[in-house]
C-alpha positions as CSV (number, residue, x, y, z in Angstrom):
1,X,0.0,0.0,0.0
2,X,1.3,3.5,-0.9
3,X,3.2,2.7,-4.0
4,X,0.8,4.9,-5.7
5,X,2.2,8.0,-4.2
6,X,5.8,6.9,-4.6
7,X,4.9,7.6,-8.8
8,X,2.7,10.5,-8.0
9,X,5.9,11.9,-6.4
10,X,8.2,10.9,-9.9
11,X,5.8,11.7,-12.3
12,X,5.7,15.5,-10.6
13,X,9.5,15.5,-10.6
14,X,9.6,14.5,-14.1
15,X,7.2,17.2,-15.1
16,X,9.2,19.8,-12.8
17,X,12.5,18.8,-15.0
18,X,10.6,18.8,-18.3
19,X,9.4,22.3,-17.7
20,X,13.3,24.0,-16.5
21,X,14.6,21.4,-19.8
22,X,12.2,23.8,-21.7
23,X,13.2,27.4,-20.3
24,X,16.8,26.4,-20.5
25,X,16.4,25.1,-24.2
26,X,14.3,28.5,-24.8
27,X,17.5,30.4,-23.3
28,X,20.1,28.5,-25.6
29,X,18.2,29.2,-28.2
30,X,17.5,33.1,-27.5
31,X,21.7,33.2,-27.2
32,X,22.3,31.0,-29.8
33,X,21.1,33.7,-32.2
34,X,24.8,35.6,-31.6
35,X,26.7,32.4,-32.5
36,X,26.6,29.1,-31.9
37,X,30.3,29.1,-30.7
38,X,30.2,28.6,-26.6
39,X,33.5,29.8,-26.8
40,X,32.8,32.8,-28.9
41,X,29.5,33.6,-27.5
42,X,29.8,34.2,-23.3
43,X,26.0,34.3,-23.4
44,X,25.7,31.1,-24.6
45,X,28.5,29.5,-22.6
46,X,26.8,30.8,-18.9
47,X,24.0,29.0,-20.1
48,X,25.4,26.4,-21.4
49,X,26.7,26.0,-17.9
50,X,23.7,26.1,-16.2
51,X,22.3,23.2,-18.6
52,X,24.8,21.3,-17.8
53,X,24.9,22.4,-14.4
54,X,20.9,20.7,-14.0
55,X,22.1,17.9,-16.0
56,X,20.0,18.6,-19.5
57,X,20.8,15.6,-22.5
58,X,23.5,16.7,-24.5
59,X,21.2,16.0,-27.6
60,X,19.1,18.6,-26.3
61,X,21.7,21.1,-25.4
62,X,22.7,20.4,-29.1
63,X,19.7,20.9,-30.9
64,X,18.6,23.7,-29.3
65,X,21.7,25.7,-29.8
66,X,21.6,24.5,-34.0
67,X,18.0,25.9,-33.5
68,X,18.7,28.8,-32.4
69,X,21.6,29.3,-34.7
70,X,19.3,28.4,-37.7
71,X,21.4,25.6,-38.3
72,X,18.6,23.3,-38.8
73,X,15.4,24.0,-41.8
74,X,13.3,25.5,-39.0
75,X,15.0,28.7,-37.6
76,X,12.8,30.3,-34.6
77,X,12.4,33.1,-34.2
78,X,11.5,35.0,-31.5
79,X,9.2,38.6,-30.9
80,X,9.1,41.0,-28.1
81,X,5.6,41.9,-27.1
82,X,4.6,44.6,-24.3
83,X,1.5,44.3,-22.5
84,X,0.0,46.7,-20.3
85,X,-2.8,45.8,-17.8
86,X,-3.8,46.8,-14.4
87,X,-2.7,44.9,-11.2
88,X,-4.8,44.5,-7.6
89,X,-5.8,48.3,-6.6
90,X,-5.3,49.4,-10.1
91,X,-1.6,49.8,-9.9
92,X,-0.4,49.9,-13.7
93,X,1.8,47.0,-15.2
94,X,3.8,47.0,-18.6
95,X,5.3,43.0,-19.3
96,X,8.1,42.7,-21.8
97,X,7.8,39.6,-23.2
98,X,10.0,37.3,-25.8
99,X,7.4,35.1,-27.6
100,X,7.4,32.7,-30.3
101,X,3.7,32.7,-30.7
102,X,2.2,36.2,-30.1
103,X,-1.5,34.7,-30.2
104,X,-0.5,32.3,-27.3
105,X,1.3,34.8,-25.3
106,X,-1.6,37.6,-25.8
107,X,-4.1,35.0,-24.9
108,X,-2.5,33.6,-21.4
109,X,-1.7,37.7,-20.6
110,X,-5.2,38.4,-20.6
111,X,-6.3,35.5,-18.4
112,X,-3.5,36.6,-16.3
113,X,-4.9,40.0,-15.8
114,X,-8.4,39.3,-15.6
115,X,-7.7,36.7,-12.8
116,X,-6.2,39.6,-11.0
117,X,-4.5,38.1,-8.3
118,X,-0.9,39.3,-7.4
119,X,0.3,36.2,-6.9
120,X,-0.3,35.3,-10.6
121,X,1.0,38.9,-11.9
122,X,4.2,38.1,-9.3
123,X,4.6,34.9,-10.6
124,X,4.8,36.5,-14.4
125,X,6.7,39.3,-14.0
126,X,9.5,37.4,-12.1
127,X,9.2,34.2,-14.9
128,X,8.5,31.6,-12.0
């Protein structure tokens, strides 16, 4: 009895790893633009570093960074957005984001704002 929780417990882990695999990939890419060179690029080296440093594949570390570079047919590209809103108590907010997908991004903003909790806002404006 309780084996059930012993996977609940893994299968949050996994998700939690899965989701800092994807900023970090998001980061290489964003420094990759400069060069995809670690030793050229100090961006992409500190980043690199961290990545390693959490212990991402190296086949992902790879292909995010030939991404990023536009190394490979589908070059990304990224776009930066500002959003202005209203926090609690109608204190004025303006996000800068870097989006890949401006409908996406304009989409989970608004349910951000009209939710209206500053824990939500917090959370957005500090990228937790």
């Amino acid at each position: 009895m309780g084996a059930q929780w012993k996977a609940k417990g893994k299968a949050q882990a996994a998700d939690a790893r899965g989701k800092l695999f994807g900023r970090l990939a998001k980061d290489i890419m964003i420094a990759a633009r400069n060069g995809a060179d670690p030793a050229a690029n100090s961006r992409l080296r500190l980043v690199v570093e961290q990545a390693r440093k959490v212990s991402m594949p190296k086949e992902t570390l790879e292909r995010a960074i030939k991404k990023g570079a536009g190394l490979l047919g589908d070059a990304v590209s990224f776009d930066r957005v500002i959003y202005e809103g209203f926090a609690p108590h109608q204190v004025p907010v303006m996000i800068e984001v870097l989006t890949d997908n401006v409908n996406r991004s304009a989409s989970e903003m608004r349910v951000l704002f009209r939710k209206g909790p500053a824990r939500h806002l917090r959370f957005c404006l500090l990228g937790l």
